[in-house]
C-alpha positions as CSV (number, residue, x, y, z in Angstrom):
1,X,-7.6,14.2,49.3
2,X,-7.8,10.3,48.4
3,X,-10.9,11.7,46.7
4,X,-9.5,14.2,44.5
5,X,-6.5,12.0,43.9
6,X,-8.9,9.2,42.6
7,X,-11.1,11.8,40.2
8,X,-7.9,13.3,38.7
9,X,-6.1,9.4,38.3
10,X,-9.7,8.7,36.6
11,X,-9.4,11.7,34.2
12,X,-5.9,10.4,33.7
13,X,-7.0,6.7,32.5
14,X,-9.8,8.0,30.4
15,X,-7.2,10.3,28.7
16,X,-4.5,7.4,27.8
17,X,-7.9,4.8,27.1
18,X,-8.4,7.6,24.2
19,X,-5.3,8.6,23.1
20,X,-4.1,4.8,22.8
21,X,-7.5,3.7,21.1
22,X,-7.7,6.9,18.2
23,X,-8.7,3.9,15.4
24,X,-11.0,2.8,18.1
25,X,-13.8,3.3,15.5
26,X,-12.6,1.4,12.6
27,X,-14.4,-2.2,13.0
28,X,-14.8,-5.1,10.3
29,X,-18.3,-4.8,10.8
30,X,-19.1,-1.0,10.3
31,X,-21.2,-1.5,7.5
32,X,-23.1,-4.4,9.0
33,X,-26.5,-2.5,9.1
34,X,-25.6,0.5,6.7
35,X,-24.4,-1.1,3.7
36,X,-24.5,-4.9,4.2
37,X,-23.1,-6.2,0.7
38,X,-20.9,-3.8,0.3
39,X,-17.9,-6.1,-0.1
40,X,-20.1,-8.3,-2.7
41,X,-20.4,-4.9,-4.7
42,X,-16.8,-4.8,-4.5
43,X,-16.1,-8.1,-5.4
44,X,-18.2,-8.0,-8.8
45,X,-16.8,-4.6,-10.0
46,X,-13.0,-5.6,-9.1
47,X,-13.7,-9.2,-10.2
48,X,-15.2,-7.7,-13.8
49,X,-11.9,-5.2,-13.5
50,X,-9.7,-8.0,-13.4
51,X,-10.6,-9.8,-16.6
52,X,-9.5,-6.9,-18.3
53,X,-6.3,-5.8,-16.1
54,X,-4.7,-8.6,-14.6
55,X,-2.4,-6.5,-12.8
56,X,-5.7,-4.2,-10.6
57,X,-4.8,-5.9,-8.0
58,X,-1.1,-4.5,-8.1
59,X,-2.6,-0.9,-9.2
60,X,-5.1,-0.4,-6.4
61,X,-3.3,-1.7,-3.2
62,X,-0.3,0.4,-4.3
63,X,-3.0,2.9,-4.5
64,X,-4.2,2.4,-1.0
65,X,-0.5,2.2,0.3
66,X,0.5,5.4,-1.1
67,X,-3.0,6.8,0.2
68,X,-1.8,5.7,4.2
69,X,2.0,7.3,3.5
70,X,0.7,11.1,2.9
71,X,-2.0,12.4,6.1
72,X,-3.0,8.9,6.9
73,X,-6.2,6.6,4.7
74,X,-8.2,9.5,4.0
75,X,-8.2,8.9,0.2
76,X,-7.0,12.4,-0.3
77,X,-4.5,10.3,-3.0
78,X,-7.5,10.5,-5.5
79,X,-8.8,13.9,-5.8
80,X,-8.2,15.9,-8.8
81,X,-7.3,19.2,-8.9
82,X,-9.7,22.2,-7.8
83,X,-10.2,25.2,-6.5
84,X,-7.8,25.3,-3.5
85,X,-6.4,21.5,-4.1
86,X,-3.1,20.6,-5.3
87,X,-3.7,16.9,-6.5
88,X,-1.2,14.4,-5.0
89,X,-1.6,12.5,-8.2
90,X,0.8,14.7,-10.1
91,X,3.3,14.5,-7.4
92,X,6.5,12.3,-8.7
93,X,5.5,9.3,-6.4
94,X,2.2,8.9,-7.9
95,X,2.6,10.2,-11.5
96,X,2.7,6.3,-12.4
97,X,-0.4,5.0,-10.2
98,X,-3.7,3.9,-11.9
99,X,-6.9,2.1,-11.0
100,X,-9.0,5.3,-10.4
101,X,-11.2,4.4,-13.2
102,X,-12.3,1.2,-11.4
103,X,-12.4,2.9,-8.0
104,X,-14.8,5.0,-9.5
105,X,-17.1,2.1,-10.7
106,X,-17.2,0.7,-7.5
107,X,-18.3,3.7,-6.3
108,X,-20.9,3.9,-8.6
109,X,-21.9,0.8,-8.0
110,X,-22.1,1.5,-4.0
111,X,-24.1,4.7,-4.5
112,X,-26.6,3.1,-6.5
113,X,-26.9,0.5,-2.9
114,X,-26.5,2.6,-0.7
115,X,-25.6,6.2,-1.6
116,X,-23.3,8.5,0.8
117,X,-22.2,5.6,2.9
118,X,-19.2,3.6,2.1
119,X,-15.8,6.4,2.3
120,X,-13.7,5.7,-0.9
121,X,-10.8,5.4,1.6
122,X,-12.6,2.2,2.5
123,X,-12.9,1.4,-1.3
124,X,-9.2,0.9,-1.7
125,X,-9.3,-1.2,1.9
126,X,-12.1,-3.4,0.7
127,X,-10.9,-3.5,-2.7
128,X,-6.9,-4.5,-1.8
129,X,-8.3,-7.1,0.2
130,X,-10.7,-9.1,-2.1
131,X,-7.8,-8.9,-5.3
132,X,-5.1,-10.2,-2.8
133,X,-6.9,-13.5,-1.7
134,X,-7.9,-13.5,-5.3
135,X,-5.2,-14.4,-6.9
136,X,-4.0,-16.4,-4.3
137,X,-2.6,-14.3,-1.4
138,X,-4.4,-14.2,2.1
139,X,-7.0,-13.1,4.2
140,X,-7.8,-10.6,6.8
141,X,-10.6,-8.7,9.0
142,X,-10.5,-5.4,6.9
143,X,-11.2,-2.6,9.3
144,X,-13.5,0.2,8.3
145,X,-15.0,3.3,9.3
146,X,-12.5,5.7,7.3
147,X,-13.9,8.5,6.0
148,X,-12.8,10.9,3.0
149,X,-10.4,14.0,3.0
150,X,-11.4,17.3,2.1
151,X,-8.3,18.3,0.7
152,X,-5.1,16.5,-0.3
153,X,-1.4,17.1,0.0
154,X,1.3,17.3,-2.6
155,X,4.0,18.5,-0.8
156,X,3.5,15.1,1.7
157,X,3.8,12.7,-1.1
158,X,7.7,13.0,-0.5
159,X,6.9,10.8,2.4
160,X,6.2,8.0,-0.3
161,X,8.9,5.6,-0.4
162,X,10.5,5.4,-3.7
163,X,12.7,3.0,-5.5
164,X,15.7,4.7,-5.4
165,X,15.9,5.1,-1.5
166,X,18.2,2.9,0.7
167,X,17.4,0.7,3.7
168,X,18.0,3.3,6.1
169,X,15.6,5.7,4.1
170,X,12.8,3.4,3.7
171,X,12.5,2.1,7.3
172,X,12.4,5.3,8.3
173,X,10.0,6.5,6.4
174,X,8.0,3.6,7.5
175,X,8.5,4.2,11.1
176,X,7.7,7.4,10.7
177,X,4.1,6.4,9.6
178,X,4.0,4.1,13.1
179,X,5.3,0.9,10.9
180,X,8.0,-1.3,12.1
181,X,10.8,-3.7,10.2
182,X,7.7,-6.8,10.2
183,X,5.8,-4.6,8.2
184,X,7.9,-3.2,6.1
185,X,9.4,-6.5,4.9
186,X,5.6,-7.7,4.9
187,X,4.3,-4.8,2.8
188,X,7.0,-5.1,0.4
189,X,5.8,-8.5,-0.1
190,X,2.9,-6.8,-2.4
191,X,5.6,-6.9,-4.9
192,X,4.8,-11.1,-5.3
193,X,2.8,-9.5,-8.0
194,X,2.8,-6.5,-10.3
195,X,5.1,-4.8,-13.0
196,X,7.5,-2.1,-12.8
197,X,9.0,0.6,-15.3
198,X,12.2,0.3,-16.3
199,X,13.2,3.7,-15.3
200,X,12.7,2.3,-11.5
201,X,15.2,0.1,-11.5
202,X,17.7,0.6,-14.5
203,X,20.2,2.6,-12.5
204,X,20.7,-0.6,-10.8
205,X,21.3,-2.3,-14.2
206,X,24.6,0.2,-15.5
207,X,25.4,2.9,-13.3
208,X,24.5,2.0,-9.8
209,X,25.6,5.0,-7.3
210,X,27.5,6.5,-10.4
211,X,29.7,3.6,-10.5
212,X,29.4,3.2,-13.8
213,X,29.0,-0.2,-13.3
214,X,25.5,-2.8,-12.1
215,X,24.5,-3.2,-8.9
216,X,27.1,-6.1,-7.2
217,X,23.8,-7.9,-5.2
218,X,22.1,-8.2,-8.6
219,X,22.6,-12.0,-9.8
220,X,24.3,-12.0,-13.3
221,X,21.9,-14.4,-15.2
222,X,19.1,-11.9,-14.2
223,X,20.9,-9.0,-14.8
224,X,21.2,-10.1,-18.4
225,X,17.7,-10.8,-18.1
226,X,17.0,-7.1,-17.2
227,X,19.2,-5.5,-19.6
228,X,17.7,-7.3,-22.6
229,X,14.3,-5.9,-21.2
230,X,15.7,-2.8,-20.4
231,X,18.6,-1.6,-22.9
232,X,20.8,1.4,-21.9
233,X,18.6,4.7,-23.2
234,X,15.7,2.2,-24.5
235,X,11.9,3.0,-23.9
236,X,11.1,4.1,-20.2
237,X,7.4,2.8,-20.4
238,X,8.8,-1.1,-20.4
239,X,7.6,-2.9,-18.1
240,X,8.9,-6.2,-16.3
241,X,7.6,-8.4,-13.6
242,X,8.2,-7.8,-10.3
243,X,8.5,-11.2,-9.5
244,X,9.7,-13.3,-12.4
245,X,8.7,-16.6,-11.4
246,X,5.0,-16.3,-10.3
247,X,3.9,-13.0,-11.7
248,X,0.7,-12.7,-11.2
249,X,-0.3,-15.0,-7.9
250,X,0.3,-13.8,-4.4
251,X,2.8,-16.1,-2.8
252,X,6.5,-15.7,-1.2
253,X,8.3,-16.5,-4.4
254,X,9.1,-12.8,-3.8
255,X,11.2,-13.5,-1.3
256,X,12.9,-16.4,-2.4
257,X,13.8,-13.8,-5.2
258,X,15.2,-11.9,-2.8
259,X,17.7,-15.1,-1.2
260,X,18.7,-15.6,-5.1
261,X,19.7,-11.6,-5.7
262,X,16.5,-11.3,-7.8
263,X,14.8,-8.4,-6.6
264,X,13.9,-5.9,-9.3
265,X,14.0,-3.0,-7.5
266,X,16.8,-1.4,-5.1
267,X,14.5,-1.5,-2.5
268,X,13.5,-4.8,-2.7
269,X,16.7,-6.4,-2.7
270,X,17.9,-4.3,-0.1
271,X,15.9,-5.8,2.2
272,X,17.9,-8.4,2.6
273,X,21.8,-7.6,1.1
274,X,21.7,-4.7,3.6
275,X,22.6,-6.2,6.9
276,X,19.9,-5.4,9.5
277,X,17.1,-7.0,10.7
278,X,15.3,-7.2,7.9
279,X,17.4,-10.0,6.6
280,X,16.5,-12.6,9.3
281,X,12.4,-11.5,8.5
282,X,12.8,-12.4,4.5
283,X,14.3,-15.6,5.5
284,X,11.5,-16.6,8.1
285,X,9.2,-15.4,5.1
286,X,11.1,-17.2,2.3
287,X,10.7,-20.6,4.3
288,X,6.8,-20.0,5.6
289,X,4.4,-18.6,3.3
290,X,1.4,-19.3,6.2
291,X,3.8,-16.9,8.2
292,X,4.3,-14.4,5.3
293,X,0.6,-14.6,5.0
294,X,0.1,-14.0,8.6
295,X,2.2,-11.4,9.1
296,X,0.8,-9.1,5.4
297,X,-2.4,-9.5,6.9
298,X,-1.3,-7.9,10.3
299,X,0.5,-5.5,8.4
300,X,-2.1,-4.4,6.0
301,X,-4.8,-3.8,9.2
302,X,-1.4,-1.9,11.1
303,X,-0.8,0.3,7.7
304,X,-4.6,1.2,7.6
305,X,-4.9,2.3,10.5
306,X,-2.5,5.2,10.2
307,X,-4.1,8.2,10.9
308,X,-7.8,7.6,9.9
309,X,-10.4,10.2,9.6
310,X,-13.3,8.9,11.3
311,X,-16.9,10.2,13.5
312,X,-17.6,13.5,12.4
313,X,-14.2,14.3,10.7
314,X,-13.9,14.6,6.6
315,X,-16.5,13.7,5.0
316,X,-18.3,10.7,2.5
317,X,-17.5,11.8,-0.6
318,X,-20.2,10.5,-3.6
319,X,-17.2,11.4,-6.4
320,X,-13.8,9.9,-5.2
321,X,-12.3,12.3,-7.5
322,X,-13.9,15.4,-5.7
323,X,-15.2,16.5,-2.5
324,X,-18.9,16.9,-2.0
């Protein structure tokens, strides 16, 4: 009986040792022997990218983050439509994502190294990582092993979270993902860099919640700012900075923004005017940037493991844009 009790209790471990370790096989070394300068192929195609774009950076981790939110980092996000696919691109989320041209060098560039190897999920991981700590922002053990979707999912890409969504919204979409409040206030520190269109945020600017009138946590100076940017009925493709003090380097000026009501989107700012715990997370973040840095890091390794397709699942695509 002790016997049987001890086989079944041993079929029991095994069961919660796999269940609890299902990114077991995403390692920072997974390429070591298979494609060993892969991130310096990386490096010279983003690097070359950014001397032309300064904002890449911006464009391919909101890529990647977008990517995690519908069926997990399967870079399903970047196939086209086909026979029997539904591209998320043209979902609403994603209709203003770019950067797919340069995913598709680097690509290039890693087939010509070593063809059918590196996933283009891993692309955006690999990529998001090197453009952060290149303009400033930390660094962390990428995990890889991903490998690439067959399909892709519009009608997911409403678990995106979008600008116009509360506190209450947001967190839950990111706890539905497997993300808690740390990460979400961590993630949304990509926004130390990047532009928006004024479309996402101009509700906030003159009819907030049909009020007719601005968002109250908005400070006034930069809600002048904004409205000279962004006149009532003036062109949608504007853009302003996400961060208006240092808008191109990777630091927590972001959320010193925040402290000073100058977040530019709803969801920024709500992160800390809404009470919650949030609040107590952009202060600690506002007054550490090694802990900010610490903490995105963690956060960018926790959001990529969400769901990966990995062993014999999916497949290596050689076209991001396509399956094989």
């Amino acid at each position: 009986m002790s016997s049987s009790f001890s086989i079944v209790a041993a079929i029991i471990l095994v069961t919660i040792c796999v269940l609890g370790n299902s990114n077991a096989q995403l390692s920072s070394t997974f390429y070591t022997t298979t494609c060993p300068n892969v991130t310096s192929v990386v490096r010279g195609v983003v690097q070359k990218a950014q001397q032309n774009d300064i904002r890449i950076g911006a464009k391919l981790i909101r890529v990647h983050f977008h990517d995690c939110f519908v069926n997990g980092c399967d870079g399903s996000i970047m196939l086209d439509n086909a026979d029997g696919i539904e591209s998320e691109k043209d979902a609403v989320p994603n209709q203003s994502t770019d950067g797919y041209d340069v995913v598709d060098d680097i690509k290039t560039a890693l087939e010509n190294v070593c063809p059918g190897v590196v996933s283009c999920a891993d692309i955006l991981a690999i990529a998001s990582h090197i453009l952060v700590s290149a303009n400033g922002g930390p660094t962390w053990e990428v995990q890889l092993g991903r490998r690439d979707s067959r399909t892709a999912n519009r009608a997911g890409t409403t678990a995106i979270p979008i600008p116009f969504e509360n506190l209450e919204q947001i967190a839950k979409k990111f706890s539905d993902v497997g993300l808690d409040s740390t990460d979400l206030v961590a993630l949304s520190g990509a926004h130390t860099f990047g532009r928006a269109r004024c479309p996402t945020f101009v509700h906030r600017l003159y009819n907030f919640s049909g009020t007719g009138n601005p968002d109250p946590t908005i400070d006034t100076t930069y809600l002048e700012t904004l409205r000279q940017i962004c006149p009532n009925g003036g062109n949608g493709g504007t853009l302003a900075d996400l961060d208006q003090s240092t808008r191109d380097e990777f630091d927590n000026n972001y959320f010193t923004n925040l402290q000073n009501k100058r977040g530019l989107l709803q969801t920024d700012q709500e992160l800390f005017s809404t009470s919650g715990d949030t609040v107590a997370i952009v202060n600690r973040f506002a007054n550490s940037q090694s802990d900010f840095f610490d903490s995105f890091g963690q956060s960018m390794i926790n959001m990529g493991n969400i769901r990966p397709l990995t062993g014999s699942d999916g497949e290596i695509r050689s076209d991001c844009k396509r399956v094989n």
